[in-house]
C-alpha positions as CSV (number, residue, x, y, z in Angstrom):
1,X,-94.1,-154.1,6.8
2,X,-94.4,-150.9,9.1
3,X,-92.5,-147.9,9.6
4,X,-91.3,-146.9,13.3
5,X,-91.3,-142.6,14.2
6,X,-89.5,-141.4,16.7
7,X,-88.0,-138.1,17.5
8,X,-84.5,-137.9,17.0
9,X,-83.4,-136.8,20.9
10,X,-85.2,-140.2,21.7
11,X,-83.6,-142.3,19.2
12,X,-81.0,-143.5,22.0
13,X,-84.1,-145.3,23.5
14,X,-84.6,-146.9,20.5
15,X,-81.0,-148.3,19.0
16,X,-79.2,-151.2,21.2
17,X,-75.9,-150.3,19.8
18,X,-76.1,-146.1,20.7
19,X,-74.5,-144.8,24.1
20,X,-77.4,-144.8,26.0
21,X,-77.7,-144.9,29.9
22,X,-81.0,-146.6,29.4
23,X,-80.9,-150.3,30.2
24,X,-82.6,-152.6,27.5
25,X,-83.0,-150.5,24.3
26,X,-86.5,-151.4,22.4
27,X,-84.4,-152.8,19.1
28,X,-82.9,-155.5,21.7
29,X,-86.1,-156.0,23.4
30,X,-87.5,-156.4,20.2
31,X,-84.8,-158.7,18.7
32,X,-85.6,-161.0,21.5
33,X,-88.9,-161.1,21.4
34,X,-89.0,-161.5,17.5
35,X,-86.0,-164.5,18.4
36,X,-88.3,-166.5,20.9
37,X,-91.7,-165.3,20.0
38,X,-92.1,-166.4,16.3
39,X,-94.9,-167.7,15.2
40,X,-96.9,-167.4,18.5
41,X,-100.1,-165.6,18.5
42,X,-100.3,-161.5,17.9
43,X,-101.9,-161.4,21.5
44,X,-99.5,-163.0,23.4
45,X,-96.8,-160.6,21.8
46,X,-98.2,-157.6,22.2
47,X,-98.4,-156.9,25.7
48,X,-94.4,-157.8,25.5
49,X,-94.0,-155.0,23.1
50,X,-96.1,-152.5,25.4
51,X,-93.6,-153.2,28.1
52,X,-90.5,-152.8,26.1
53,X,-91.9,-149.6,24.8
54,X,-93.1,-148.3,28.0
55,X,-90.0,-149.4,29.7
56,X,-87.8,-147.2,26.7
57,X,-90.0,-144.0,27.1
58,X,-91.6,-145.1,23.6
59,X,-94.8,-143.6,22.8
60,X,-95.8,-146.0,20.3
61,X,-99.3,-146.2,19.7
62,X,-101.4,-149.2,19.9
63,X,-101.6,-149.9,16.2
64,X,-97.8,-149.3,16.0
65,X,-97.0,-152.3,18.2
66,X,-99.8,-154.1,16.9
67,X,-98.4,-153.8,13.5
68,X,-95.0,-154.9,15.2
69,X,-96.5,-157.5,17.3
70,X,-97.5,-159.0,13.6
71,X,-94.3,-158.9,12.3
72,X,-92.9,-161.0,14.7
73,X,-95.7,-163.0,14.4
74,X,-95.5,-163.9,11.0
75,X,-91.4,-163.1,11.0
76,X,-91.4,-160.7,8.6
77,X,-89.1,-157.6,8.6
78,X,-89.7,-154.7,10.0
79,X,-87.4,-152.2,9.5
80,X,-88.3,-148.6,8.5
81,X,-87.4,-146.3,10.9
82,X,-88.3,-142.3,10.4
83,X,-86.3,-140.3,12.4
84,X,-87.6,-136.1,12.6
């Protein structure tokens, strides 16, 4: 399910595990979210997601974090990342 773009100078906002001086990384916001948030309702998720993004200097677009707000949702995977 879903496929996350992101430029590749803003892919340290995006990995927890990279060097980056930013403070919560969106994969560990997400992994949190996706840990304590299964099965609860797509609309209580999503405004989670907003945050994590906005807070990582993500410009994901609605349907993006819809689409990721399902995921965790449902707890399916979702792990395609394009990198340009």
């Amino acid at each position: 399910m879903g496929e996350i773009s992101i430029e590749r100078q803003h892919l340290d906002r995006l990995l927890a595990d990279s060097a980056s001086t930013y403070g919560a990384p969106y994969q560990r916001a997400f992994a949190e979210l996706a840990d304590v948030r299964r099965g609860r309702p797509v609309a209580e998720i999503l405004p989670l997601l907003r945050r994590a993004a906005d807070e990582a200097l993500l410009g994901f677009t609605d349907a993006d974090l819809r689409e990721q707000a399902e995921a965790i949702s449902t707890g399916e995977l979702y792990v395609r990342v394009t990198v340009s």
